[in-house]
Phi, psi and omega in degrees: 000159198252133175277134183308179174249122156273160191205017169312312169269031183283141159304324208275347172259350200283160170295120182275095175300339190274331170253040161292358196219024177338316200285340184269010181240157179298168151356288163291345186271330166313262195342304162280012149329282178256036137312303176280316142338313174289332211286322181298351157297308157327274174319328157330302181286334167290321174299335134319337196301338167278308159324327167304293194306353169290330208254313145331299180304282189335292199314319196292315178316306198263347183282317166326327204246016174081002196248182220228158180240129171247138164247143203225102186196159176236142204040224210314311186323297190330295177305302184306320176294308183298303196293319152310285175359274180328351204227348190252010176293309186283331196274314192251343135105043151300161186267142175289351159254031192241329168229143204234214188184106170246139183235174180279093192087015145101187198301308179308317212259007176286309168279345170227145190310123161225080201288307210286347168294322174324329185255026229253135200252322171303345184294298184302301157318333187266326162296340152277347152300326199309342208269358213026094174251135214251150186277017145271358173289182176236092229253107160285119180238138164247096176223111170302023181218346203062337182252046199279119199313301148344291164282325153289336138318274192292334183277346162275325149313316164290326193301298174324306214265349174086046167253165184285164177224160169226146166226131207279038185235158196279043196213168172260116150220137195263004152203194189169093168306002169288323154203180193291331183191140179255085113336102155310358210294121156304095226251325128152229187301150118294161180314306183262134220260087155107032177262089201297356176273014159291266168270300182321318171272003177261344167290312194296293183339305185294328173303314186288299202326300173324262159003292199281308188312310173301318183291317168295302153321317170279008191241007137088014150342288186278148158233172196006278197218349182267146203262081154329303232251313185347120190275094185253093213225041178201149166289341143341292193266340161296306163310288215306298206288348156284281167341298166319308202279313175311312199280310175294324186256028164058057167222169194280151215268001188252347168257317155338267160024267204314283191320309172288330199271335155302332198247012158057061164052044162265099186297323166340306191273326172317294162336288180305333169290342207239338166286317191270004178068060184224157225273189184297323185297313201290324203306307166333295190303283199317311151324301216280336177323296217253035139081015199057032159308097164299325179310319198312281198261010134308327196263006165288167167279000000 
């Protein structure tokens, strides 16, 4: 018989004493459980934080340096990377191929549970060749248990390849040659005994969220808090990218317009045109100078 993984000292398998007895209570009484379960995950992920900002810097170092962020994970962990990918192209208006999102059994398994794909160390390996991945990327394995096979696949794998690596799980462990920097938050039992899309998956969310976000900002992503970078290929997002353009140069939503619609919905460029009063070309130039920093290059001669 094929020997198991134990997974017994796991936090994240242990019996959760305040809801051992979850079936017997009402409704409202569920509900405030895990409520109160939940409330403790933020903290958890603030007791991380130097470990984020470590892990941040890596990120950015290797993204500067022309190389890619890959997120790595199976089941629900699987699922928070492929949807973070997915989510910073419209928001920062990144190349769909500068961060990526690999889950454990493909594309099939965001929608439907393949669970037995997680054990596969080889799987992992073949995906990241499929992606050629290079020793300036950068590999994020997102795993609630730390040992998910898979996931320890693609990060030995990057380790050969020289990539920076990071690793995402909600378990205590004080090192791991596997990667460059460990993140941690302990969220303790879940509410159902070893069910990680609960609190474990909502610490993982916040950590990638943290990650791209922080990493976008320093990558001149942002001008304060306004999403610059925006792709406005919806009237949502079209309404925004005016809003934006409205607010930095104090001007009226029919000169916003005027202003996106020269500059072909670039907001970036919108903005340097209409502050320095200069065509769609120079406005460009200037940006690419100062690396699309809008701050940057507003605040050049």
């Amino acid at each position: 018989m094929k020997k198991r993984r134990s997974t017994e000292h796991l936090i994240t398998e242990r019996i959760n004493p305040r809801t051992k007895e979850i079936d017997l209570h009402s409704t409202s009484r569920i509900i405030e459980l895990i409520s109160e379960e939940d409330r403790g995950v933020a903290d958890a992920v603030s007791n991380e934080k130097r470990n984020i900002e470590k892990a941040v810097d890596l990120i950015v170092n290797r993204l500067r340096s022309g190389g890619r962020l890959v997120l790595v994970g199976a089941g629900t962990s699987g699922r928070l990377c492929v949807m973070e990918a997915a989510e910073c192209p419209p928001t920062f208006g990144t190349k769909s191929d500068r961060i990526l999102g690999i889950i454990a059994g493909g594309k099939k398994a965001f929608w439907r549970s393949l669970e037995g794909a997680e054990d596969s160390k080889k799987d992992a390996l073949e995906a990241l060749r499929k992606i050629s991945l290079k020793g300036k990327d950068v590999v994020v394995g997102a795993a609630a248990s730390a040992n998910t096979p898979f996931v320890e696949g693609a990060l030995i794998y990057a380790t050969k390849k020289g990539c920076g690596r990071i690793l995402i799980t909600c378990n205590r462990i004080n090192n791991s040659p596997l990667a460059d920097v460990l993140i941690c938050p302990i969220v303790g039992p879940e509410v159902i005994v070893g069910s990680t899309r609960m609190k474990a998956g909502t610490a993982t969310k916040m950590v990638l969220n943290m990650l791209t976000t922080a990493s976008m900002i320093k990558l001149g992503k942002t001008y304060g808090n306004l999403m610059v970078d925006v792709q406005p290929k919806s009237d949502k997002l079209r309404d925004r990218a005016e809003r934006i353009v409205m607010h930095v140069l104090g001007i009226n939503r029919n000169k916003a317009n005027n202003l996106l619609s020269r500059s072909k919905w670039n907001v970036k460029v919108a903005i340097v045109m209409g502050s320095k009063t200069i065509d769609y070309k120079l406005a460009k130039e200037i940006l690419a100078k100062h690396k699309g920093v809008l701050r940057e290059a507003l605040n050049s001669e």
